[in-house]
C-alpha positions in Angstrom: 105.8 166.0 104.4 109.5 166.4 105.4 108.9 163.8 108.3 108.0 161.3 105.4 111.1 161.6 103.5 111.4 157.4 103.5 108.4 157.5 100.8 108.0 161.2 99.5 110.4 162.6 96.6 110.5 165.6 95.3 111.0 164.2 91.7 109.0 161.8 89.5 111.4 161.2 86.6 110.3 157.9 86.2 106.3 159.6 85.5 106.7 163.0 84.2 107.1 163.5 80.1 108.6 167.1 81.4 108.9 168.8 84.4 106.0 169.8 85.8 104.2 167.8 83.3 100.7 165.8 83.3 101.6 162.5 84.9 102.3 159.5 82.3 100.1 157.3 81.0 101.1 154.2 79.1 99.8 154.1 75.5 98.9 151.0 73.9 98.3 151.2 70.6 95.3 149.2 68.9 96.1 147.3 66.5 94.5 144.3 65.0 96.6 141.0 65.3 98.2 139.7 62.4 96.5 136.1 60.4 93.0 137.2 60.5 93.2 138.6 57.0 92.0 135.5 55.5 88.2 135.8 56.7 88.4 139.5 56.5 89.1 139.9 52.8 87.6 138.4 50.1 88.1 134.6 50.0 90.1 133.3 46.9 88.3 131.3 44.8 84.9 131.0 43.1 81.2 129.4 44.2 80.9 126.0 43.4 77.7 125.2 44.8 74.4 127.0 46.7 72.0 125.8 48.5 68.6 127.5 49.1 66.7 126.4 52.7 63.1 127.3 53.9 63.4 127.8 57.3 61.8 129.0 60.9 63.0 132.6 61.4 63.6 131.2 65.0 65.6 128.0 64.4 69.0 127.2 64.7 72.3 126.4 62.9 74.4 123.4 63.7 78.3 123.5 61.7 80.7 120.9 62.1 83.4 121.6 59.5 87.4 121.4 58.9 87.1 124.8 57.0 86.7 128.3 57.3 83.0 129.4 58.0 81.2 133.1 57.6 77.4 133.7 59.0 75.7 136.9 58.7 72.0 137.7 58.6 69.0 137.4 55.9 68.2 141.4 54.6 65.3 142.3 56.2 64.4 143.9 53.5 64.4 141.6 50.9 62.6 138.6 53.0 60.7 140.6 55.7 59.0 136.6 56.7 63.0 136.0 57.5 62.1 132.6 56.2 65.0 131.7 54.1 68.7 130.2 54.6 71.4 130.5 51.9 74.5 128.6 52.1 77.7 128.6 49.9 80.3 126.7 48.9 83.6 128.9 48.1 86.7 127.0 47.3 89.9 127.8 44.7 89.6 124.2 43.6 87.6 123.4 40.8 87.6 119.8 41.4 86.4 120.0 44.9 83.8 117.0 45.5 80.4 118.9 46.8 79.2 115.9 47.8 81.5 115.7 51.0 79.1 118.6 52.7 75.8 118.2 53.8 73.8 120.7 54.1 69.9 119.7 55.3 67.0 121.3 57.7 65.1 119.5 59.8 61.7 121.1 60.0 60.5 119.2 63.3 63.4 121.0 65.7 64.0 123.8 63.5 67.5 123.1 63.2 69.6 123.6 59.9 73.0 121.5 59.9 75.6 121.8 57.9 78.5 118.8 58.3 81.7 117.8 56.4 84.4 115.4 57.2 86.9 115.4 54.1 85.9 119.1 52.6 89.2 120.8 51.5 90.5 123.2 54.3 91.1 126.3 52.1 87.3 126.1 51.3 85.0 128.9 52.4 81.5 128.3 54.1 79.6 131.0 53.6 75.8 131.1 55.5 73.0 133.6 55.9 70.2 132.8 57.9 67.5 134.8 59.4 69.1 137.0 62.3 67.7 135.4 65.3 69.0 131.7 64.3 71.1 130.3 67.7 74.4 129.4 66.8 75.9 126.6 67.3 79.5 126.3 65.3 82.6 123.9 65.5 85.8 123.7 63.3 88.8 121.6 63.4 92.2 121.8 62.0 92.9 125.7 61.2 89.1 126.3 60.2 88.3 130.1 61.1 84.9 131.0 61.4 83.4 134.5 61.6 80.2 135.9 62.9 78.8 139.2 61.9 75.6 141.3 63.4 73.6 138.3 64.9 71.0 138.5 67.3 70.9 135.0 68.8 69.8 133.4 72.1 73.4 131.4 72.2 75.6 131.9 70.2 78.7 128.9 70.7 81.7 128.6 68.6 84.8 125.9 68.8 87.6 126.0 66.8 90.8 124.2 67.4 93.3 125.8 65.7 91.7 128.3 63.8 90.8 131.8 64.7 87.3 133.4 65.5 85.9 136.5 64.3 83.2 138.2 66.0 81.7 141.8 65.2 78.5 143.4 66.9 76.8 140.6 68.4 73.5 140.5 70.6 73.1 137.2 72.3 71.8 136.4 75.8 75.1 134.2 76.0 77.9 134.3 74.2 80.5 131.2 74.4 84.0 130.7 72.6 86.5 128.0 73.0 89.6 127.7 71.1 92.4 125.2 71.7 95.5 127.7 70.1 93.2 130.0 67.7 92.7 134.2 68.2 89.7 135.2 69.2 89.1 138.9 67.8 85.9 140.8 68.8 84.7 143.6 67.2 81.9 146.3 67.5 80.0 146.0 70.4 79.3 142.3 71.7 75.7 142.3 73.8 75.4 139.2 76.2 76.9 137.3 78.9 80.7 136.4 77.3 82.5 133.4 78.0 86.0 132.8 76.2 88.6 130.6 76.7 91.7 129.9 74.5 94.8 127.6 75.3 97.8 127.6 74.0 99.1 130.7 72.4 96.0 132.3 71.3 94.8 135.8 72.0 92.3 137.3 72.9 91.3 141.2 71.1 88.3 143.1 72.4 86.7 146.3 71.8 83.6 146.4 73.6 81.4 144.0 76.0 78.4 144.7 77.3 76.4 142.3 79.6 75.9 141.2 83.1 79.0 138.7 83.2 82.2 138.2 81.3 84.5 135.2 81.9 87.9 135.5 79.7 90.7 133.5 79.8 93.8 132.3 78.0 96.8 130.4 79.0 100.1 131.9 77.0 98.7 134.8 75.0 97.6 138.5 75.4 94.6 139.3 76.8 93.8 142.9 75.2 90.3 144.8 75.9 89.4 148.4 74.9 85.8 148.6 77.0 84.2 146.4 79.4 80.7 147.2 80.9 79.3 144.7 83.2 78.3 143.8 86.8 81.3 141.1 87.1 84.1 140.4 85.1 86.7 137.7 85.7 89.6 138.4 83.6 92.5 135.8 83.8 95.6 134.3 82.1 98.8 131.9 83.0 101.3 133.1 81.3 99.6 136.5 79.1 99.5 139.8 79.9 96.1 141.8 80.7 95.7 144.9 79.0 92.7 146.7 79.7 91.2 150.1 78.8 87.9 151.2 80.4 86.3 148.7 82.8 83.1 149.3 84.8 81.6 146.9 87.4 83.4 144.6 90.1 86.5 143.0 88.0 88.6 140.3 89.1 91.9 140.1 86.9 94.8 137.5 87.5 98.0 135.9 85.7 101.0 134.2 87.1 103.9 135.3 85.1 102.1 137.9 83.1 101.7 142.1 84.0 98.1 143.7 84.4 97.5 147.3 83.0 94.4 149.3 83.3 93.5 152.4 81.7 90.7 153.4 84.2 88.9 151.9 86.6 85.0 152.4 87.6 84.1 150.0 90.2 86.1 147.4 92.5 89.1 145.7 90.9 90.8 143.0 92.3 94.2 142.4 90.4 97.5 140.1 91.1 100.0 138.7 89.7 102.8 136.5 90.6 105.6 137.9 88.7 104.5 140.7 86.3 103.8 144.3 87.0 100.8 146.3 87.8 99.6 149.2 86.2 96.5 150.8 87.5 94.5 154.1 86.9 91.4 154.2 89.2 88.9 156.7 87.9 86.2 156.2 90.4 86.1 153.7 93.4 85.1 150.9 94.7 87.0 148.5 97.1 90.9 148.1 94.9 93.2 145.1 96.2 96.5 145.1 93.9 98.6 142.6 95.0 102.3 141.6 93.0 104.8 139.1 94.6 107.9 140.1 92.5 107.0 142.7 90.1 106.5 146.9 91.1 102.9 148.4 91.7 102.4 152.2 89.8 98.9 153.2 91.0 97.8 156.4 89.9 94.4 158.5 91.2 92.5 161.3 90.8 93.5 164.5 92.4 89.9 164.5 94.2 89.8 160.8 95.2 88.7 160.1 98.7 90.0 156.6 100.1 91.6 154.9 102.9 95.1 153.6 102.0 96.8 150.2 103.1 99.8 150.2 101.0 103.6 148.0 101.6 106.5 147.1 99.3 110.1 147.0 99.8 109.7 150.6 99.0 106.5 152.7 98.6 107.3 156.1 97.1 104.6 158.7 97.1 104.3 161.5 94.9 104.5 165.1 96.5 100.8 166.4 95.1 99.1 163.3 96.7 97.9 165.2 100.2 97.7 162.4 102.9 96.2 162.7 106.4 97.1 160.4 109.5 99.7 158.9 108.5 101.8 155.5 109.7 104.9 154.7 107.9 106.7 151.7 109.4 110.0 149.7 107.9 110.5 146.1 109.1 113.3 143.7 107.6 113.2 146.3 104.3 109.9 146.0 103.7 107.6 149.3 104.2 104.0 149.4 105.4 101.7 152.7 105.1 98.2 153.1 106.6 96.8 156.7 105.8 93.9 158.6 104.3 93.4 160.3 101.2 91.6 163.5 100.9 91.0 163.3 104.6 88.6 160.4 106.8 85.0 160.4 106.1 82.3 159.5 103.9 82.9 157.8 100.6 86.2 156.8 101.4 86.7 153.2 99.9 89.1 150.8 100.8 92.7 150.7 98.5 95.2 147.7 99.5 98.0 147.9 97.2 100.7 145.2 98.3 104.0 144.8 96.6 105.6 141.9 98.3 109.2 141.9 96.7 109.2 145.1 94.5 109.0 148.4 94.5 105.5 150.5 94.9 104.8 154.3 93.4 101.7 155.9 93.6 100.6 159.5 91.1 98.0 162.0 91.0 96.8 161.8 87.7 93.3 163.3 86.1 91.1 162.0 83.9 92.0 164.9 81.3 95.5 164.5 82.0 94.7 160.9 80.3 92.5 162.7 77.2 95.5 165.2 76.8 98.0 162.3 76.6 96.0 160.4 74.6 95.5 163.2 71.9 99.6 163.6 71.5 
């Protein structure tokens, strides 16, 4: 390797926790974002009014409110037909007028709506309906709503200000659209996802699961923990991307935000304008990294068999990585390296990692290397 010594150094300082230690993984603790406590805890105030609905176990529920709203599903057990729909009204003033929400079912499209245009924004909402009810949910103002262990067909929420909730959902599509609101998702969420917020909401994940996830925001964090689909397109303006474990082809991009991702199980397709990138691939696909002014730290399995296509203003290598056919070239301070990891043949996917104005580093790093970090 002493004929590469433009891009090989004996030393990893920036990567090692000690010499001769497992190769550095960036933690990100998860932690749930601040001013969701109000639909998590109790809400303050009593029940001023309930309404009691017989309904089609397979209807619908259509909100339009300036409040917060909670729906959860009938027990099973205590109405097995799944033929009833409760609905109260929780607010800390006792002169509330009741008469500003309506609350009705209409039996011929097996829809249940529940509508209020003066309603007091610190009232609660609170609906349970039977468990495969389609959801179809809009706030305004700072209205929150929350969604907990429905199994819909559609499940759409709207919120402008106010933040969204959702924990263990099964839906064949899931749809959430805030104009400044957090979205927070919880559990596992079944379907085909697609969430959008402006502004500077947020976006909190811990698990999807579905053929097709679409997630987007323009100024805040986008923050997953597990992804498991076919595609994902992953996305913000201004945010950072922080993912954990995705699987499936995944497209992530953000102007002037960085990308990390934990691992990698499929093809990943990252950029960014001016942030960083931070990548673990765990098993490959086709990866195309691209950053015009931020670095590029790639790290891979010790075992990894790929074809590498890799340039920045410098593109450092670590010593352990073993590299065969290798063609290093500088031109105007800019570096370009075509080689082969692991050696040519079968199996060997495609890396492009291009760092236009920055600097590119590339680590072995195994999977356990990751569990034994993470258990520090």
């Amino acid at each position: 390797m002493a004929s590469l010594p433009l891009f090989f150094r004996r030393t990893w300082p920036v990567l090692s926790l000690r010499e001769g230690g497992p190769c550095f993984v960036r933690l990100r603790p998860w932690r749930s974002v601040s001013g969701t406590r109000r639909l998590d805890s109790r809400h303050k105030g009593s029940a001023l009014k309930r309404w009691t609905l017989l309904v089609d176990p397979f209807g619908s529920l259509k909100v339009r409110l300036p409040c917060d709203v909670s729906v959860r599903p009938l027990d099973p057990h205590g109405y097995p037909s799944a033929d009833r729909a409760f609905v109260e009204l929780i607010s800390p003033n006792q002169g509330e007028n009741m008469d500003d929400v309506l609350v009705k079912y209409d039996k011929a499209q097996k829809q249940m709506v529940v509508t209020s245009e003066n309603i007091s924004s610190d009232t609660l909402i609170d609906l349970v309906t039977p468990v495969k009810f389609d959801l179809d949910i809009s706030t305004f103002h700072k209205g929150c709503v929350k969604i907990k262990k429905m199994e819909s067909d559609n499940c759409y929420i709207e919120t402008e200000k106010g933040h969204s909730i959702l924990n263990s959902l099964k839906a064949h599509k899931v749809q959430v659209h805030s104009k400044g609101g957090k979205v927070i998702c919880r559990g596992t969420i079944h379907g085909n996802v697609d969430i959008q917020t402006s502004d500077k909401g947020i976006v909190e994940i811990e698990k999807l699961q579905g053929t097709s996830m679409n997630i987007s925001t323009t100024d805040g964090t986008l923050k997953t923990k597990y992804i498991y689909a076919e595609s994902s397109n992953l996305s913000s303006s201004n945010g950072n991307i922080e993912l954990g474990n995705i699987h499936g082809n995944v497209t992530v991009r953000t102007a002037a935000g960085s990308v990390t991702v934990d691992s990698s199980d499929g093809s990943l397709t990252a950029s960014t304008q001016q942030g960083d990138l931070d990548i673990y691939i765990s098993q490959l696909g086709i990866v195309d990294l691209v950053t015009q002014e931020g670095s590029i730290m790639l790290k891979l399995p010790k075992a990894l068999r790929a074809e590498l296509q890799l340039s920045g203003s410098i593109v450092e290598i670590s010593p352990e990585i073993h590299l065969d056919d290798i063609d290093n070239s500088t031109q105007q301070d800019h570096q370009t390296v075509h080689a082969f990891l692991n050696g040519k043949g079968e199996g060997a996917h495609l890396i492009k990692a291009q760092a236009v104005r920055g600097m590119l580093n590339i680590k072995s790093c195994s999977w356990i290397d990751t569990l034994k970090l993470k258990s520090l």
